[in-house]
C-alpha positions as CSV (number, residue, x, y, z in Angstrom):
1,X,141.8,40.3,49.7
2,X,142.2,43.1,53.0
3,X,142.0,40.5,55.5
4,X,141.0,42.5,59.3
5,X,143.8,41.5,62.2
6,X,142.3,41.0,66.4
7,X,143.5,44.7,66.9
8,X,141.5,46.4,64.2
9,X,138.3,44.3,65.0
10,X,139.2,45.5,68.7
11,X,139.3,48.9,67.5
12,X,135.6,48.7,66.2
13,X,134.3,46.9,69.5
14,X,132.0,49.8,70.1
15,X,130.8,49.5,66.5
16,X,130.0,46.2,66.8
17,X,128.0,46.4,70.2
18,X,126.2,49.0,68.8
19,X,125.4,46.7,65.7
20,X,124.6,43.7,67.9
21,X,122.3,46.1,70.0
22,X,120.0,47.4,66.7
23,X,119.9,43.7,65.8
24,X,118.4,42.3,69.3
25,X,116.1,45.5,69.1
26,X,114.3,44.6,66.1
27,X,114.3,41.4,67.1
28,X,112.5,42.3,70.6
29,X,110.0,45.0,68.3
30,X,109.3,41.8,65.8
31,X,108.4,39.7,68.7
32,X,106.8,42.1,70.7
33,X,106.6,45.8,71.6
34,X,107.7,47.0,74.9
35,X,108.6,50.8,75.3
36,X,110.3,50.2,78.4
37,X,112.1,47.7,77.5
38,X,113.4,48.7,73.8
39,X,114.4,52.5,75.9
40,X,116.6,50.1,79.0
41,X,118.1,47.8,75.8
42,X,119.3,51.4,73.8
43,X,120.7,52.8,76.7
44,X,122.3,49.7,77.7
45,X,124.0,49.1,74.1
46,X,125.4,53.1,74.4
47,X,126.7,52.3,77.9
48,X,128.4,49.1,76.8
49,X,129.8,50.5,73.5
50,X,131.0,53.8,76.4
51,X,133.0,50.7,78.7
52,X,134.4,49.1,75.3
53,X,136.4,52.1,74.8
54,X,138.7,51.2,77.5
55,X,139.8,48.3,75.8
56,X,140.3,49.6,72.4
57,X,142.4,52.4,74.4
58,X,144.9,50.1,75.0
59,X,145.7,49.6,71.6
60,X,145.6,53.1,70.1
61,X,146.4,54.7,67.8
62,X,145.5,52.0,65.2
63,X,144.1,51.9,61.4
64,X,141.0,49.5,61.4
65,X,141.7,48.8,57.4
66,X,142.5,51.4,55.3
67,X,139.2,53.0,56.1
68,X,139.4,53.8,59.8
69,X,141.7,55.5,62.0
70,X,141.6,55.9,65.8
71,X,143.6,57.8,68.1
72,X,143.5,58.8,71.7
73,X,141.2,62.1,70.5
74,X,139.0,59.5,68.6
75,X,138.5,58.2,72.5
76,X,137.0,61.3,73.5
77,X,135.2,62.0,70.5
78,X,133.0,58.7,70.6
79,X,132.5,59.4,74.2
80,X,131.0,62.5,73.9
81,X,128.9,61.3,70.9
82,X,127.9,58.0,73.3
83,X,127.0,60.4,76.1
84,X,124.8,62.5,73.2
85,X,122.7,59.4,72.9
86,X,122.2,58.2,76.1
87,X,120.5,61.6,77.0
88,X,118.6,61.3,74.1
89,X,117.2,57.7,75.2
90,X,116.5,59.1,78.6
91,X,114.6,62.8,77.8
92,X,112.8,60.8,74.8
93,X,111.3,57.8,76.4
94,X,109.5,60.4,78.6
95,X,108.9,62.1,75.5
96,X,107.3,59.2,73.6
97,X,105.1,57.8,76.9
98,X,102.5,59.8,75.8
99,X,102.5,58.7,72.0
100,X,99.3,56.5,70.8
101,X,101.9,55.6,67.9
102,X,105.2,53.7,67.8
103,X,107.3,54.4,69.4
104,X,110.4,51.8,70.1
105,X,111.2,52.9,66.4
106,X,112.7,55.8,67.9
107,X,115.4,54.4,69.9
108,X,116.8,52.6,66.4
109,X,117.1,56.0,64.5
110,X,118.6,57.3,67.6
111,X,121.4,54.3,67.9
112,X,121.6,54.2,63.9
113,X,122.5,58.0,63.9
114,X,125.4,57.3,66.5
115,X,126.8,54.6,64.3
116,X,126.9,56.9,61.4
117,X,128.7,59.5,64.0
118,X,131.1,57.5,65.0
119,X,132.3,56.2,61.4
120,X,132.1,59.5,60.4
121,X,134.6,60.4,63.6
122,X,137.1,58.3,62.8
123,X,136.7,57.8,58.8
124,X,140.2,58.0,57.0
125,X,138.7,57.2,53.2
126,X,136.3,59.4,51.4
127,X,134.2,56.2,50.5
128,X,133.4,55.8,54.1
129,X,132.7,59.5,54.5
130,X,130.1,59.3,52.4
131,X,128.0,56.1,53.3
132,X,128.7,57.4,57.3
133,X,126.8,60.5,56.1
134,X,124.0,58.7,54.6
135,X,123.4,56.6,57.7
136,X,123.3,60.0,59.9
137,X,121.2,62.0,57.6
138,X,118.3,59.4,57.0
139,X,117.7,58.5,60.4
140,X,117.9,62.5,61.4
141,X,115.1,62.8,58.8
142,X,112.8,60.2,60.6
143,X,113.5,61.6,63.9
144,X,113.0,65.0,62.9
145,X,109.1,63.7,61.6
146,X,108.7,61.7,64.6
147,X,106.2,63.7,66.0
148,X,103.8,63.9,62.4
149,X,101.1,65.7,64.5
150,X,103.8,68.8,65.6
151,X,103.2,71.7,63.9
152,X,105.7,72.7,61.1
153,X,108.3,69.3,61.4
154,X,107.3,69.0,58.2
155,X,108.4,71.9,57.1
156,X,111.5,71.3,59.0
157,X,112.1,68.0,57.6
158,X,111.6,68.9,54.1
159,X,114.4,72.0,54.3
160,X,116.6,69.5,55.9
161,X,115.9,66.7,53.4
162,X,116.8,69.3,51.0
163,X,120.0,70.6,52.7
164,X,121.1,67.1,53.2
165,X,120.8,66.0,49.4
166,X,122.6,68.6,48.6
167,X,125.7,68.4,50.5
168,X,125.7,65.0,49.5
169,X,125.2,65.5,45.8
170,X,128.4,67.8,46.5
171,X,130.5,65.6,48.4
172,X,129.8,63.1,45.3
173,X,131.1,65.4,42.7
174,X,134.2,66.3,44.7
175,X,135.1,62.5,45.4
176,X,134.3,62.1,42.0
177,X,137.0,65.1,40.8
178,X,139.3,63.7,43.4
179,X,139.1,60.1,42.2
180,X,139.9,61.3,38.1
181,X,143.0,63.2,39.5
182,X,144.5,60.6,41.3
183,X,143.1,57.2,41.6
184,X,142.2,57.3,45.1
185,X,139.9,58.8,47.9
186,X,142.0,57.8,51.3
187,X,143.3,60.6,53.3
188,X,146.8,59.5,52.4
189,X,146.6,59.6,48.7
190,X,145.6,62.8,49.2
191,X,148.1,64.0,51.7
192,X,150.5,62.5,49.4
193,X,149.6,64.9,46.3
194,X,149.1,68.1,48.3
195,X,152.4,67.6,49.5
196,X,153.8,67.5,45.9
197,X,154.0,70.0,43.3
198,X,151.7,68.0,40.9
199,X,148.4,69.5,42.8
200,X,148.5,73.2,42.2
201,X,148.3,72.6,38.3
202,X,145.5,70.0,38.6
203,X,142.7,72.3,38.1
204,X,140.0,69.3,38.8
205,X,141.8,68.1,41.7
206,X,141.7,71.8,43.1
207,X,138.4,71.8,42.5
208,X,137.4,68.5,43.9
209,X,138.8,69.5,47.1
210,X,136.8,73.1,47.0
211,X,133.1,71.5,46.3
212,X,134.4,68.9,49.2
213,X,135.1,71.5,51.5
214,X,131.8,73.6,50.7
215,X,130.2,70.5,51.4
216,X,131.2,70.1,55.0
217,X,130.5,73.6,55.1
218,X,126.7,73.3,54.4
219,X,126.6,70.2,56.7
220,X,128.0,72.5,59.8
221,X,126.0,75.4,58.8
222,X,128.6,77.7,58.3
223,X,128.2,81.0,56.4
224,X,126.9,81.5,53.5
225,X,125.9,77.6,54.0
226,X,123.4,78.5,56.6
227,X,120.4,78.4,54.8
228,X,117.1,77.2,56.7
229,X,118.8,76.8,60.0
230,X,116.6,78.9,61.7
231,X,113.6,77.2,60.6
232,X,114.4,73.6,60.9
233,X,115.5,74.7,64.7
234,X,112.3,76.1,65.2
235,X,110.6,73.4,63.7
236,X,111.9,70.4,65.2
237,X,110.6,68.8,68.3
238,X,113.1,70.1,71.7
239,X,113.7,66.3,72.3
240,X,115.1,65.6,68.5
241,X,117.2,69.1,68.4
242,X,119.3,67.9,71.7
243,X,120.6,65.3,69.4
244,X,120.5,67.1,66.3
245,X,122.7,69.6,68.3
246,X,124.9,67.8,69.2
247,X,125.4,64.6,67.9
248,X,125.6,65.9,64.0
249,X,128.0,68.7,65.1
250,X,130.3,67.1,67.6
251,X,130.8,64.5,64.0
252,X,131.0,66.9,61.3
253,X,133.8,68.8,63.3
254,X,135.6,65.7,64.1
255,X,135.6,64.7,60.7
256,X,137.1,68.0,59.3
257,X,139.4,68.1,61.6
258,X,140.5,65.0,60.4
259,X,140.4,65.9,56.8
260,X,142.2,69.2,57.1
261,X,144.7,67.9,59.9
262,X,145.5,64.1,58.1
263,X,145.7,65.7,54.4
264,X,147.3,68.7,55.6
265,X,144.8,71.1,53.6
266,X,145.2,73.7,56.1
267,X,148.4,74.2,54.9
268,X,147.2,75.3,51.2
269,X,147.0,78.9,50.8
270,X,144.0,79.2,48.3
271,X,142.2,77.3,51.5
272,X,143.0,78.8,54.4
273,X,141.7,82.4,52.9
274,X,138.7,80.5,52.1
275,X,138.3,79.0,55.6
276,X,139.3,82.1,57.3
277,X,136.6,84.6,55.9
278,X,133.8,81.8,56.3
279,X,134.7,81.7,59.6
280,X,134.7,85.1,60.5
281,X,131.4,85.8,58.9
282,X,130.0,82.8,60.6
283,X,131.1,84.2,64.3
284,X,129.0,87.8,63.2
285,X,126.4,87.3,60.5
286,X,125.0,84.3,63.0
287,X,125.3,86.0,66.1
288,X,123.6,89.4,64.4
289,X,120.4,87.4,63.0
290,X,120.1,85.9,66.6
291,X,119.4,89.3,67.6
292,X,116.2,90.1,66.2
293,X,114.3,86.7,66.5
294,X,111.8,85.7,69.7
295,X,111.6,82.1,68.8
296,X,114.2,80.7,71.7
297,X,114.7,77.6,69.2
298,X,115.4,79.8,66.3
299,X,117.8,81.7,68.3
300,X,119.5,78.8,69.9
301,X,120.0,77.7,65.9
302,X,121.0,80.5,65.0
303,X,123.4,81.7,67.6
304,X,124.8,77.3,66.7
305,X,126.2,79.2,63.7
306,X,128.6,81.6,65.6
307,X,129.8,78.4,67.9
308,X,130.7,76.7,65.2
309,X,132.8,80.0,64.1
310,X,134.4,79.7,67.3
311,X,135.3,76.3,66.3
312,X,136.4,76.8,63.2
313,X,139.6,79.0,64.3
314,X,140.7,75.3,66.1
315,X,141.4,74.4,62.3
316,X,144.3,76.6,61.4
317,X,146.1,75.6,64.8
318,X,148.0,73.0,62.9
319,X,151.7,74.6,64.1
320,X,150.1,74.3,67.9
321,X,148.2,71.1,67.3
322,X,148.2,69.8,70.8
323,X,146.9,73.0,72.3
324,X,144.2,72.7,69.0
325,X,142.9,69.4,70.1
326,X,142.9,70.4,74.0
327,X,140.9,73.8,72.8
328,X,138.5,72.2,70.5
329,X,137.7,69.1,73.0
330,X,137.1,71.3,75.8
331,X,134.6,73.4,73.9
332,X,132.7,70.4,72.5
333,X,131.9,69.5,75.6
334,X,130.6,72.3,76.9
335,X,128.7,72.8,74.2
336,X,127.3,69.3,74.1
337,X,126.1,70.1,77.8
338,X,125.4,73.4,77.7
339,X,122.3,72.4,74.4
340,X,121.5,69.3,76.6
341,X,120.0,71.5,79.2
342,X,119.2,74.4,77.4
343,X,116.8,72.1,75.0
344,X,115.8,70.1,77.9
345,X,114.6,73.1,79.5
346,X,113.0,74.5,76.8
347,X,111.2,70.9,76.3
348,X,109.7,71.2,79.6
349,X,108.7,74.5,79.3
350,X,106.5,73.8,76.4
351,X,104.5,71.4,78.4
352,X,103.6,74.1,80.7
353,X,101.4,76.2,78.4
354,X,98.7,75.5,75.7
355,X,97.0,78.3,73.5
356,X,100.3,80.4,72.5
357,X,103.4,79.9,70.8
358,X,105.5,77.6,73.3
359,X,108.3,78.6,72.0
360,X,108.1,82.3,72.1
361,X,110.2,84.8,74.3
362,X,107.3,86.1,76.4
363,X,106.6,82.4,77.3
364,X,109.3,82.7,79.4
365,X,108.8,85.8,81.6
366,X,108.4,84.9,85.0
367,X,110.1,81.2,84.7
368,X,111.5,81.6,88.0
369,X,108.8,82.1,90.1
370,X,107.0,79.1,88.7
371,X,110.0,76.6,88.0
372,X,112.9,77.7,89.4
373,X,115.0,74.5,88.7
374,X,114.6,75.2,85.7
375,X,115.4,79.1,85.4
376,X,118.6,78.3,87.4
377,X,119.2,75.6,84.5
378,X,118.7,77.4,82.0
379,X,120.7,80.7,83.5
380,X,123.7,78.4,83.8
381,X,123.7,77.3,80.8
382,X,123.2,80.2,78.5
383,X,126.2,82.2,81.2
384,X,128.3,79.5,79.7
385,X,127.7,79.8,76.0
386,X,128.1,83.7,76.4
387,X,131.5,82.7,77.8
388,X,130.6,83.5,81.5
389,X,133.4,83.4,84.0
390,X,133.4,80.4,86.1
391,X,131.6,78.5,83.5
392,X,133.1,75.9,81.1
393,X,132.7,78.2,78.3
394,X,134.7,80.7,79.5
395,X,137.2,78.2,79.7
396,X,136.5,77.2,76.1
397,X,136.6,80.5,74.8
398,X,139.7,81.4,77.0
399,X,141.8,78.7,75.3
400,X,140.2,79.8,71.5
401,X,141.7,83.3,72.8
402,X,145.1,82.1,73.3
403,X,145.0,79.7,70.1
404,X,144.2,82.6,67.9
405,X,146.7,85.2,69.6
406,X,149.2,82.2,69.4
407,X,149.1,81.6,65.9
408,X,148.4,85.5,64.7
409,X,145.3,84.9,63.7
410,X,143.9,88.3,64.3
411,X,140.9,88.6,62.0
412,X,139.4,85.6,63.6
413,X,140.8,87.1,67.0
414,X,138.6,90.8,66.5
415,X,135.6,88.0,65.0
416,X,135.8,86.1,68.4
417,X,135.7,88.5,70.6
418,X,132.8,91.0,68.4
419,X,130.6,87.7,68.4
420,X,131.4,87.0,72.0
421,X,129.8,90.6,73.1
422,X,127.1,90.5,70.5
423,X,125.6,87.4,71.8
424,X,125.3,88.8,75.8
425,X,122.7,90.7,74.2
426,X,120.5,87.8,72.8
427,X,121.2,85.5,75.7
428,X,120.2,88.2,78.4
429,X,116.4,88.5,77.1
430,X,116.4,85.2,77.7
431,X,117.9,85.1,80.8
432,X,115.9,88.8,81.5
433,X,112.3,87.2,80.8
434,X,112.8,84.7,83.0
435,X,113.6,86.6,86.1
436,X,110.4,89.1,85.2
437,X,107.0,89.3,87.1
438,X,105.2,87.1,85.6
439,X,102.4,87.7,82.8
440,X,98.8,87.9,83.6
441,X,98.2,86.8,80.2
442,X,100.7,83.9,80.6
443,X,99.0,82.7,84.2
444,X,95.7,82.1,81.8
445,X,97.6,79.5,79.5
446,X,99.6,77.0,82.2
447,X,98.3,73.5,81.7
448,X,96.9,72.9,85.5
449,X,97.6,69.2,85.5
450,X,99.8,66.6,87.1
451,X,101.9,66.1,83.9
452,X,104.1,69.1,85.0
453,X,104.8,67.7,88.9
454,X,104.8,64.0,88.2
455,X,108.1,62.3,89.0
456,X,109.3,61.5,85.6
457,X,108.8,65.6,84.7
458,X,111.1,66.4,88.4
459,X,113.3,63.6,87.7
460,X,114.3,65.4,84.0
461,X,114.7,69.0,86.1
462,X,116.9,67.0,88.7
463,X,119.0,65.7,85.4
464,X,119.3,69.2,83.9
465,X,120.2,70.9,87.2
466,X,123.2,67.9,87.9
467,X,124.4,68.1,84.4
468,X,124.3,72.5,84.4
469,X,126.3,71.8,88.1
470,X,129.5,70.0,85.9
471,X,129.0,73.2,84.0
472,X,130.2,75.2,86.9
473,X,132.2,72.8,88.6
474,X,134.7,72.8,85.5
475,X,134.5,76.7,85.0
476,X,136.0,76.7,88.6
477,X,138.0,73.7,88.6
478,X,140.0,73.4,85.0
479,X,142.8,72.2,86.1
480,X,141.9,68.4,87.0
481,X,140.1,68.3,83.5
482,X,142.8,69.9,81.4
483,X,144.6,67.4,82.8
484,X,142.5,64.5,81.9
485,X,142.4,65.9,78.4
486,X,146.2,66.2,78.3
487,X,146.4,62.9,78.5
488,X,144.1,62.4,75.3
489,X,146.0,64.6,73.3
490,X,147.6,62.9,70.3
């Protein structure tokens, strides 16, 4: 019997608040329904779990059981996932005020998707892999049908119902490939038998690791996993896709990391090819289909797969793995701001007109004449996923530049810098539109009601413009924060 010690139950403190928060919310929704209330209990649950981390950073790095593992990187990881949520509470109880349906329902697929994130994060046993997966991709599917009456989330949750299942049906067969080769699923069994001879003449064990790998693949959306992408973006409801985003991504990565970094994968041959062409399509063939679509969702989603392309080169920075975690941290958080705003724009937008596609490119001609907070938000924030000096992602993909150089990757180097220019294209008719003369046919199609100058609408544009000013503030200033995230670098 694996009996837990006072550390390792420390160690899943924010686990447990979050736990002990879904509890008392059903509990409140069971007794009665208050939207306010169930919104101020989610957030406060996300902000507690947030504080709990500086007690379970004192006793890092620990193994909660043989199926966690956090270091001082898991820290930063769980913030960011925290600070995912909390956003997500905030833009979606203004979201859901003007449901006729339930709506405190919300907040528990919002907090039950974290959970899964941060078991995901730290997970050191394929076992727990799986069921974190299950508890992100269920509640993602709710949230994604939220809004029933939103044209097309059902076709966006039924392409992502069936991208999930099948990820999942693959990550089965792997663990089940792995588990005949060896006995075991932990990280440690396996890192044991790739460093050994034994595992390049285990065909099924090979094999098991390949279908495991595609998996994560499908689940991040790389190339050729990127089926549906576009549509589910374009689909979904802005409020769900700053979550979906975000929160899904910032996990996945963390947990591949993990895998290829605590098994030492990357250091297999027949794998890094693998990874390495995957990764270089995914930083052109995403960027390239962004091109020719008007949806700003779709091409958001789309241009999602060439970030993650970016990301991907952080994986074979094993020899340099302290500059790999400072690179890859850095750029998750400017991406996690930079499709805060962006979607929180493009949420607000799509309350300004009726009649036409909200969503559509021309919507946006003449933005800044008519909401310039927002324009100015939205500017910033596409700048800095161009890579935009003085932004955070220029930062971001400054250090990817040095990472790649560092370790010789040149094929992902040429990929990186060919998807860098591609995407000014894409993210300047955005940015284009917005500083336009406005449309006459536009001006016939703004909703002329408070709903658009209330102070719940101003107070989400004040929100966007402080959180797109940190995105500047640490484009200029680097230093302070590549400090802090020295700090958290093992």
């Amino acid at each position: 019997m694996i009996k837990m010690t006072i550390i390792q139950l420390i160690a899943l403190l924010p686990i447990i608040i979050l736990m002990s928060g879904v509890i008392l919310i059903m509990l409140i929704i069971a007794w009665r329904r208050i939207h306010c209330l169930t919104a101020i209990l989610s957030i406060i649950s996300l902000l507690l779990a947030f504080l709990a981390l500086f007690i379970v950073n004192q006793f890092i790095p620990v193994n909660a059981s043989m199926l966690f593992f956090l270091n001082k990187h898991s820290i930063v990881n769980i913030s960011m996932l925290l600070f995912s949520g909390v956003f997500a509470c905030i833009f979606g109880y203004f979201w859901l005020s003007n449901f006729k349906f339930n709506q405190e329902e919300f907040y528990l697929l919002i907090l039950f998707t974290i959970i899964g994130s941060i078991l995901l994060s730290i997970a050191n046993h394929m076992v727990t892999v799986f069921i974190s997966l299950e508890l992100i991709c269920v509640p993602m599917i709710g949230l994604i049908r939220y809004s029933y009456s939103e044209e097309g989330s059902l076709n966006a949750v039924i392409k992502y119902l069936i991208s999930s299942a099948l990820g999942t049906t693959l990550i089965l067969l792997g663990m089940a490939l792995i588990y005949l080769s060896i006995g075991d699923l932990s990280f440690l069994r396996i890192k044991y038998f790739l460093n050994t001879v034994l595992f390049s003449k285990d065909i099924i064990f090979l094999c098991g690791l390949a279908i495991i790998l595609f998996s994560f693949a499908l689940k991040l959306s790389i190339v050729p996993f990127h089926i549906w992408i576009f549509e589910i973006y374009r689909d979904t409801p802005s409020i769900v896709l700053i979550f979906l985003s975000t929160t899904v991504k910032i996990a996945m990565f963390s947990l591949l990391m993990n895998f290829c970094f605590h098994t030492t994968l990357i250091n297999v041959q027949f794998f890094i090819v693998i990874v390495e062409y995957m990764t270089f399509l995914s930083m052109i063939i995403g960027n390239i289909m962004a091109i020719f679509q008007k949806d700003v969702k779709g091409i958001i989603g789309l241009s999602s797969i060439g970030h993650i392309g970016y990301l991907l080169i952080t994986i074979f920075g094993i020899h340099s793995y302290f500059l790999t975690i400072k690179t890859s941290t850095l750029y998750l958080i400017g991406y996690l701001i930079n499709n805060i705003c962006i979607f929180g724009c493009i949420h607000l937008v799509s309350n300004m007109f009726v009649g036409i596609d909200r969503n559509n490119l021309l919507v946006y001609k003449g933005l800044f004449w008519k909401r310039p907070v927002l324009a100015i938000s939205m500017l910033i924030n596409l700048l800095s996923l161009i890579g935009f000096p003085g932004t955070i992602g220029f930062i971001g993909k400054f250090y990817l530049l040095i990472l790649s150089i560092k370790e010789h990757l040149w094929l992902l180097t040429i990929g990186l810098l060919i998807g860098s220019i591609i995407s000014v294209y894409f993210y300047f008719k955005i940015i284009i539109n917005m500083f336009l003369k406005k449309d006459s046919v536009l001006k016939n199609n703004v909703k002329v009601n408070v709903n658009t100058c209330c102070i719940r609408y101003i107070f989400c544009e004040l929100l966007i413009l402080i959180l797109s000013s940190c995105v500047i503030i640490i484009g200029c200033y680097p230093n302070f924060f590549s400090l802090f995230l020295q700090y958290y670098n093992y």
